[in-house]
C-alpha positions as a Markdown table, in Angstrom:
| # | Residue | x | y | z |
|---|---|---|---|---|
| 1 | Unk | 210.9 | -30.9 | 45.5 |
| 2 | Unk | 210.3 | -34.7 | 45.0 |
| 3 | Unk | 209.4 | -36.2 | 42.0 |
| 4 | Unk | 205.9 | -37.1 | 43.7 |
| 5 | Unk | 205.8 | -33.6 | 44.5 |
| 6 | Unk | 206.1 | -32.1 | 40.9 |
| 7 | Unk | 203.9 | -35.0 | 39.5 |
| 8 | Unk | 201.1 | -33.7 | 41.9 |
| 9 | Unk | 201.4 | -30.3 | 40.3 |
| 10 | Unk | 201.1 | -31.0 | 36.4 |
| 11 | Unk | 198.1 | -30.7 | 34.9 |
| 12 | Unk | 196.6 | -34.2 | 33.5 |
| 13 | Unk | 194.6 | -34.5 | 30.5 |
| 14 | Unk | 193.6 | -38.3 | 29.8 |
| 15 | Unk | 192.6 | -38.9 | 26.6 |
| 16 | Unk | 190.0 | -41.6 | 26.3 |
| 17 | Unk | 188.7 | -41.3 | 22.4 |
| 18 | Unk | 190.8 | -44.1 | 21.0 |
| 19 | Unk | 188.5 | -46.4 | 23.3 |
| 20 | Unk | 186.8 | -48.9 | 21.3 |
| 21 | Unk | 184.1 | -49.0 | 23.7 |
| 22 | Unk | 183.0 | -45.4 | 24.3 |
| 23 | Unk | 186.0 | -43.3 | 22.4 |
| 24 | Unk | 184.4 | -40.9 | 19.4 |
| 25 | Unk | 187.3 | -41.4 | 17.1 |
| 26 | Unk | 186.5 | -43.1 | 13.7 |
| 27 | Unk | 188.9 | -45.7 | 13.2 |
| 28 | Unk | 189.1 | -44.5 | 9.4 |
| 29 | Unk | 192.8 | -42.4 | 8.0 |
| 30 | Unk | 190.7 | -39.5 | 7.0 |
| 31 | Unk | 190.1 | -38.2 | 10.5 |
| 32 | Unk | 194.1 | -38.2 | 11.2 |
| 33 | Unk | 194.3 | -34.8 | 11.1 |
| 34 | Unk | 191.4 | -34.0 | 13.4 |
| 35 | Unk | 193.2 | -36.1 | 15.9 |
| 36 | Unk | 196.3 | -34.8 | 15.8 |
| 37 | Unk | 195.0 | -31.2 | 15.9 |
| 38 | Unk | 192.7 | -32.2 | 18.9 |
| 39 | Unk | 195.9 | -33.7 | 20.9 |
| 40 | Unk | 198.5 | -30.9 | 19.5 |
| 41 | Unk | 195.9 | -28.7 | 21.4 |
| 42 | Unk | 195.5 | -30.9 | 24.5 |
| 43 | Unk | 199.3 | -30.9 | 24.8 |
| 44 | Unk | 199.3 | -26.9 | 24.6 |
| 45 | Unk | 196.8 | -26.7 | 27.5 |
| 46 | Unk | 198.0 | -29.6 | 29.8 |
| 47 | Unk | 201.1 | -30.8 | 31.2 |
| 48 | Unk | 200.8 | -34.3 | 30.5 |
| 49 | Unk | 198.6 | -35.9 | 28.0 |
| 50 | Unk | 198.0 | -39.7 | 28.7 |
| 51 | Unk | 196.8 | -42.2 | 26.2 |
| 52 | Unk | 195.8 | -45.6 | 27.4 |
| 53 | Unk | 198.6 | -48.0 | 26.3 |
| 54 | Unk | 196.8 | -50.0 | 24.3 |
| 55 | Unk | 195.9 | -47.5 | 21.6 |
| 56 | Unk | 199.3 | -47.2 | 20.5 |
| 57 | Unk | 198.6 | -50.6 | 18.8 |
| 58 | Unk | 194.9 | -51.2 | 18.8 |
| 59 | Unk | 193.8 | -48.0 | 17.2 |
| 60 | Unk | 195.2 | -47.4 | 13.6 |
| 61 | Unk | 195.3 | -43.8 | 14.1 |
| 62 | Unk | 197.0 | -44.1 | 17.7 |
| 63 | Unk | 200.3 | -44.9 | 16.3 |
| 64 | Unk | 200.1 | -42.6 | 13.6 |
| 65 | Unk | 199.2 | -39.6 | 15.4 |
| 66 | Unk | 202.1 | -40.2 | 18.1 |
| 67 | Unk | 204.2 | -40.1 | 15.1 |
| 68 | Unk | 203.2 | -36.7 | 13.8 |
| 69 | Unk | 202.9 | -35.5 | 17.4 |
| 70 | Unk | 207.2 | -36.7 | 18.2 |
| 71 | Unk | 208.1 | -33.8 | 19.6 |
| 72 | Unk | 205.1 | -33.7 | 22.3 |
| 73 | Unk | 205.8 | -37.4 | 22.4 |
| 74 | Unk | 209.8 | -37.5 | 23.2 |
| 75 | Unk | 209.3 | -34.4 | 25.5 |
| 76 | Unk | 206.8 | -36.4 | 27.6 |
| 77 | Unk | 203.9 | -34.3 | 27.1 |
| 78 | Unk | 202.2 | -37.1 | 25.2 |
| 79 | Unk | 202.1 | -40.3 | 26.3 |
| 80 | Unk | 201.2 | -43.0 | 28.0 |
| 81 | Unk | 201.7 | -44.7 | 31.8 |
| 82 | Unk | 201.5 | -48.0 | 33.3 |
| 83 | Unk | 202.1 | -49.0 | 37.1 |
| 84 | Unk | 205.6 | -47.5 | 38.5 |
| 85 | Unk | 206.3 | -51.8 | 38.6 |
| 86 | Unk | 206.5 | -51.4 | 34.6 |
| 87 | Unk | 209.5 | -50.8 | 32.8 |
| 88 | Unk | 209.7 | -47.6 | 30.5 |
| 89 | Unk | 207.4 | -47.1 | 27.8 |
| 90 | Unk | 210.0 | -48.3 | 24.8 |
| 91 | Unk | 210.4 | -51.8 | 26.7 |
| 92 | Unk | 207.1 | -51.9 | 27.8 |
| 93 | Unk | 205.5 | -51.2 | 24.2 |
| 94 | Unk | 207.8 | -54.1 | 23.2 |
| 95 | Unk | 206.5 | -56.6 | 25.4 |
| 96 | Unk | 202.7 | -55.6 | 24.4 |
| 97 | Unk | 204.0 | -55.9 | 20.9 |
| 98 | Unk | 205.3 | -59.6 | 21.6 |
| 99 | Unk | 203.0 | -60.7 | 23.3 |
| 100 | Unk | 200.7 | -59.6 | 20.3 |
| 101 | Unk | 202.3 | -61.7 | 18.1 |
| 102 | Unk | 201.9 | -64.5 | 20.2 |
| 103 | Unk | 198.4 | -64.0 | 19.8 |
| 104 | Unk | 197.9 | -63.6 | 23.8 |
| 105 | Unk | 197.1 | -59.8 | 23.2 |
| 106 | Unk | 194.3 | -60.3 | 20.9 |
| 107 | Unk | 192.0 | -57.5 | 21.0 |
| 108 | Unk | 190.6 | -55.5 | 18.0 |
| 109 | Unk | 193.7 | -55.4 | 16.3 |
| 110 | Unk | 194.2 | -59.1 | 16.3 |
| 111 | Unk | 197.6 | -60.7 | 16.0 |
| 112 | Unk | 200.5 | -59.4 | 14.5 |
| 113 | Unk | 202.5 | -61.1 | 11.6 |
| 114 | Unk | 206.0 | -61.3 | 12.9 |
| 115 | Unk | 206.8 | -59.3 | 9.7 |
| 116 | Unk | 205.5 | -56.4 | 10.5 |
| 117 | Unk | 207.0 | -56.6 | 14.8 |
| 118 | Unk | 210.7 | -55.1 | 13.5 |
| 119 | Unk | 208.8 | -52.1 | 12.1 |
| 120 | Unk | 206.2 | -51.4 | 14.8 |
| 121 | Unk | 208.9 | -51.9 | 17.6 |
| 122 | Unk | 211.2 | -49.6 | 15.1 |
| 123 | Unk | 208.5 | -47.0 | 14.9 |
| 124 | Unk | 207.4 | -47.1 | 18.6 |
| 125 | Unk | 211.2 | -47.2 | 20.0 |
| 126 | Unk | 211.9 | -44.0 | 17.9 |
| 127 | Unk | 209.8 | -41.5 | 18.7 |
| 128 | Unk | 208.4 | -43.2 | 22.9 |
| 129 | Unk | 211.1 | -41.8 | 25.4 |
| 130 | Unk | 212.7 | -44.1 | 27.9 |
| 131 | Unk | 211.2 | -43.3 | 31.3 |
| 132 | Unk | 207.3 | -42.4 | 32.1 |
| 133 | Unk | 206.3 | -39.3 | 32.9 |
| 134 | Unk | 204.6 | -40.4 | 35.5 |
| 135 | Unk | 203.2 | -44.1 | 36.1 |
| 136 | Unk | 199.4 | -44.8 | 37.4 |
| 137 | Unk | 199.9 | -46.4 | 41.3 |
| 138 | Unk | 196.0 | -47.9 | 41.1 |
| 139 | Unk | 196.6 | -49.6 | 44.4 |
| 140 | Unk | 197.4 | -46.0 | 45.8 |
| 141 | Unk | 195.0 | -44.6 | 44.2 |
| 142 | Unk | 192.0 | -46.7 | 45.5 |
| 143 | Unk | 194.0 | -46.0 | 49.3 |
| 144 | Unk | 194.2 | -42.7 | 49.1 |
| 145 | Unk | 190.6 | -41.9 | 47.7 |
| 146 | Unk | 188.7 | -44.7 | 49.7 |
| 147 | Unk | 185.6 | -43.3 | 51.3 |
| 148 | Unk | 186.1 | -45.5 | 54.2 |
């Protein structure tokens, strides 16, 4: 069985509520525990449970909850993709992270202090595994589900 194979049989849960746009997630570090119980669950019921990228550093409870979740997270159960062009999640997490703190990131978050980029990359690189799960081919993805 191929890899594309297996990947086509794992269930996929994508978890949107870290959005800042249309997630549900307060952004406050009393809710922590509702998240992780709500993921913890996801991960028991799916295969795969993808959080977009970006929440790992623009949500404060993103990073936090991968952190409590580590297992789930190092087993690839939870995680996040990025195009199969992208390098694994620990390298690519460092480049968001750098680019951060040179302010060309700049989203809700805003720039990081270069302080505090040895202990986000630290805390991301310990607990994000080296290779995706799986990766999110858009181009094929528009191909292969074109109406035309």
């Amino acid at each position: 069985m191929t890899a594309q194979e297996l990947t086509n049989m794992l269930t996929v849960c994508y978890y949107g509520e870290f959005d800042p746009f249309s997630g549900s997630v307060d952004r406050r570090c009393e809710c922590i525990d509702d998240v992780v119980r709500v993921l913890a669950m996801l991960c028991l019921l799916h295969d795969v449970v993808i959080v977009p990228p970006g929440a790992l550093l623009d949500h404060p409870l993103g990073l936090p909850a991968f952190e409590r979740l580590a297992p789930f997270v190092r087993a690839g159960v939870l995680g996040t993709t990025a195009s199969p062009s992208e390098p694994g999640p620990r390298t690519y997490m460092k480049e968001r992270v750098r680019r951060r703190v040179d302010g060309r990131l700049d989203r809700r978050g805003g720039s990081l202090k270069s302080s505090d980029v040895i202990e986000l990359q630290s805390r991301l690189s310990d607990i994000l595994p080296a290779q995706w799960t799986i990766t999110g081919d858009a181009a094929r993805q528009v191909r292969t589900s074109s109406p035309c």
